[in-house]
C-alpha positions in Angstrom: 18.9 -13.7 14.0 15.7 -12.8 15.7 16.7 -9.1 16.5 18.4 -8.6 13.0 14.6 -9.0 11.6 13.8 -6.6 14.1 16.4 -4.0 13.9 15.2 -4.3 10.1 11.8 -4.1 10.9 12.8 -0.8 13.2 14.4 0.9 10.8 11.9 0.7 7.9 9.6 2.0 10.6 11.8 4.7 11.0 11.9 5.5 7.7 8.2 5.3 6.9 7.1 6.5 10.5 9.4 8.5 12.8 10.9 10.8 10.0 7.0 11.9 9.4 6.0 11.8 13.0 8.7 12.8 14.9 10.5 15.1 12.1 8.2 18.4 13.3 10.1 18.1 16.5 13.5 17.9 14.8 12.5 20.6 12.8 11.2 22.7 15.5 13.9 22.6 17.8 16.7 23.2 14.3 14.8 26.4 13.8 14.5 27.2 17.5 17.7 26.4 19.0 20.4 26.5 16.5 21.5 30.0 15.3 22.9 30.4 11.5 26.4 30.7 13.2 26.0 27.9 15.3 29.0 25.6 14.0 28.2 22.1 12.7 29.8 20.4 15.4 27.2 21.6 17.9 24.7 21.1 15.9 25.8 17.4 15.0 26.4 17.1 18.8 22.8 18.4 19.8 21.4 16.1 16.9 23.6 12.7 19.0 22.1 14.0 22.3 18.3 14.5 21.4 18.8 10.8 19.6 20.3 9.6 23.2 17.4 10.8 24.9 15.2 9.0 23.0 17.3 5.6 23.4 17.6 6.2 26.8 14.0 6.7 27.1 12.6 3.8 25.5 14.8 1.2 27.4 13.5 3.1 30.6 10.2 1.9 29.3 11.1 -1.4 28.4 12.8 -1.9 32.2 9.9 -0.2 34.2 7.2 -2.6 31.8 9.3 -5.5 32.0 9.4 -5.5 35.8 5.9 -4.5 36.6 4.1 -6.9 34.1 6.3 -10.0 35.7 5.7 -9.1 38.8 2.0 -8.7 38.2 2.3 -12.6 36.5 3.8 -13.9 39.8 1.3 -12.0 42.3 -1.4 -13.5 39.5 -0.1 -16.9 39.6 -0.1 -17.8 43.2 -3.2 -15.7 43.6 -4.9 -18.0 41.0 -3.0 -21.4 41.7 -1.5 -21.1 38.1 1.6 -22.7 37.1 3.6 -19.7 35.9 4.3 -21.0 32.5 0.3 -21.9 31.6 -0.3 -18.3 32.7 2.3 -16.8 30.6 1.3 -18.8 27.6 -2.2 -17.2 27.6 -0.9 -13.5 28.3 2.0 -14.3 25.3 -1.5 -15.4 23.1 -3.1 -12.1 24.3 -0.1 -9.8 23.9 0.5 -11.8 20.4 -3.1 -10.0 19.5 -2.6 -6.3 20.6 0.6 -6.8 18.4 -1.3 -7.6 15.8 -3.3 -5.1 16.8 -0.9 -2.3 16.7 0.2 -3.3 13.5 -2.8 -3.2 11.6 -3.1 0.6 13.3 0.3 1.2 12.1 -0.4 0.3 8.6 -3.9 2.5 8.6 -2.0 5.1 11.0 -4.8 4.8 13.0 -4.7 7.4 16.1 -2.9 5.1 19.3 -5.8 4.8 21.9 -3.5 4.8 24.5 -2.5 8.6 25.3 -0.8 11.3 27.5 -1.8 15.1 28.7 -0.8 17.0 25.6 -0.4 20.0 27.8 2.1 18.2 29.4 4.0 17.9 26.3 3.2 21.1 25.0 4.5 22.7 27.9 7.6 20.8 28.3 8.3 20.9 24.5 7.6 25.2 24.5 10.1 25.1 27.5 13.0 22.9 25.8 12.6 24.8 22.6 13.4 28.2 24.3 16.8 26.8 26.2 19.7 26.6 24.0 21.9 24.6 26.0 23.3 20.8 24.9 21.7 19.2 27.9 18.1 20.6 26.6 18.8 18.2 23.4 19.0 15.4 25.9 16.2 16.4 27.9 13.7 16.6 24.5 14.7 13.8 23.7 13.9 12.2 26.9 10.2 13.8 26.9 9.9 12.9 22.6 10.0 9.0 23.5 7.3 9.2 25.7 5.2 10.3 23.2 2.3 8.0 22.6 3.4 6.0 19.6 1.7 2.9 18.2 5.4 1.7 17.1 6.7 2.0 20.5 3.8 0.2 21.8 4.5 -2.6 19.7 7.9 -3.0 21.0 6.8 -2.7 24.3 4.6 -5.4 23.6 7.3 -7.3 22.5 9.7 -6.6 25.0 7.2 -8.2 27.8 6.8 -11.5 25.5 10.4 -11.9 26.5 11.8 -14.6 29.0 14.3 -12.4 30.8 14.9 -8.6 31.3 18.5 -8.9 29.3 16.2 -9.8 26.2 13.9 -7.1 26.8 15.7 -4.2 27.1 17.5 -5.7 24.0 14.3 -5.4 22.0 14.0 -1.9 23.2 17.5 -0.8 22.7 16.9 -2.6 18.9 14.2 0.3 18.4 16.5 3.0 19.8 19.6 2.1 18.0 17.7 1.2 14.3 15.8 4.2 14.5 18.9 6.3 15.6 20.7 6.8 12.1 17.4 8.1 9.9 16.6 10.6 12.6 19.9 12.0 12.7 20.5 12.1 9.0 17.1 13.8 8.6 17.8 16.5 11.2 21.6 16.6 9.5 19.9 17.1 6.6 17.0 19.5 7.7 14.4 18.1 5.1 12.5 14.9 3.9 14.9 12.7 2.2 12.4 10.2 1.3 9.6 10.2 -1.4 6.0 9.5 -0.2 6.3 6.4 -2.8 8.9 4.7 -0.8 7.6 5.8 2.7 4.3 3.7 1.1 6.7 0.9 0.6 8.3 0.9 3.7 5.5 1.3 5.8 4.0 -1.8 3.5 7.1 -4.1 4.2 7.2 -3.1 8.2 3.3 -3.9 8.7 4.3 -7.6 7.1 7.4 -8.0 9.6 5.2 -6.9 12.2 2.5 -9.5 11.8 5.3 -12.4 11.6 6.6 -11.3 14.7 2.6 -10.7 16.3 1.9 -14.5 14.8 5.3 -16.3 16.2 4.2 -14.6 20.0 0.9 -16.0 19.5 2.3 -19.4 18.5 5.1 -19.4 21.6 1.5 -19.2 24.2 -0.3 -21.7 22.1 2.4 -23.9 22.8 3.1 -23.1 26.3 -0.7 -23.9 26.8 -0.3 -27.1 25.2 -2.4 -26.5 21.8 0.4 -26.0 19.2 
């Protein structure tokens, strides 16, 4: 039940967010890489593989932060004589805040402070653009999801709140797969499917399932540390 609210809550993201966001880069590599002969099942194919990068990318994530930040909680607890479960109960309180956090940035798309080179990108995005080959889709949409995003943060976020890697990467591959269908529909498409009205109301509904989900983490380390 838990990941059906947050496949919804991905996909009204997607449809308030990552269509305005991430749409320039659909947009830029349509008018880049695909030809006015190229047939529309290489261009439905490119659209599937740019959307697989980005999957593929943001379970990487979710694996790499998974196994880093519960490592770091063991090396912690025995450095600190915790018992692992008190110690997890005040990181879930703390991650339960930068969820909030992130969602209250969302909602006043307030720019992420966490951030990247963007020569990095620029030059890897200026280098993907000019090969036409069906890997390239793959391989943009590998760099896209590492993008600094506050939405992918949150999931992140979430992801680590999780008891076991299985759960994490499911959290991740939620975002991936619920964000999958409006981002191949708008490059399908090539244009903005959605009013600015309902983006507003999306975007509205999203921050509220955000906030639930920020406020049951924080509850789940409240009770760990014995005070809920």
């Amino acid at each position: 039940m838990e990941l059906t609210f947050l496949f919804l809550n991905a996909s009204l993201m997607a449809l308030s967010h990552c269509v305005g966001m991430c749409g320039g880069v659909v947009l830029a590599y349509c008018q880049s890489k695909f030809a006015p002969q190229t047939p529309l099942r290489i261009q439905l194919c490119a659209h599937t593989l740019y959307n697989l990068g980005r999957v593929s990318m943001y379970v990487l994530v979710g694996f790499l932060a998974f196994l880093g930040f519960h490592g770091l909680l063991e090396v912690l607890a025995k450095a600190l004589d915790l018992p692992r479960m008190r110690l997890q109960g005040g990181v879930l309180v703390s991650v339960g805040v930068l969820m909030a956090l992130f969602a209250l940035g969302f909602l006043l798309r307030l720019k992420s402070p966490l951030g990247f080179s963007g020569g990095f990108f620029t030059k890897g995005f200026k280098s993907l653009f000019s090969t036409p080959s069906l890997p390239s889709f793959y391989a943009l949409g590998l760099l896209n999801g590492l993008l600094p995003c506050g939405m992918v943060y949150w999931f992140v976020l979430n992801a680590l709140a999780r008891p076991n890697l299985a759960s994490a990467l499911e959290v991740m591959l939620v975002l991936g797969l619920a964000t999958f269908a409006p981002m191949f529909v708008f490059g399908a498409l090539f244009g903005n499917f959605l009013s600015s009205k309902w983006r507003a109301w999306f975007q509205k509904a999203a921050f509220m399932l955000l906030l639930g989900f920020a406020g049951h983490t924080i509850y789940m380390g409240a009770k760990m540390l014995g005070h809920a």
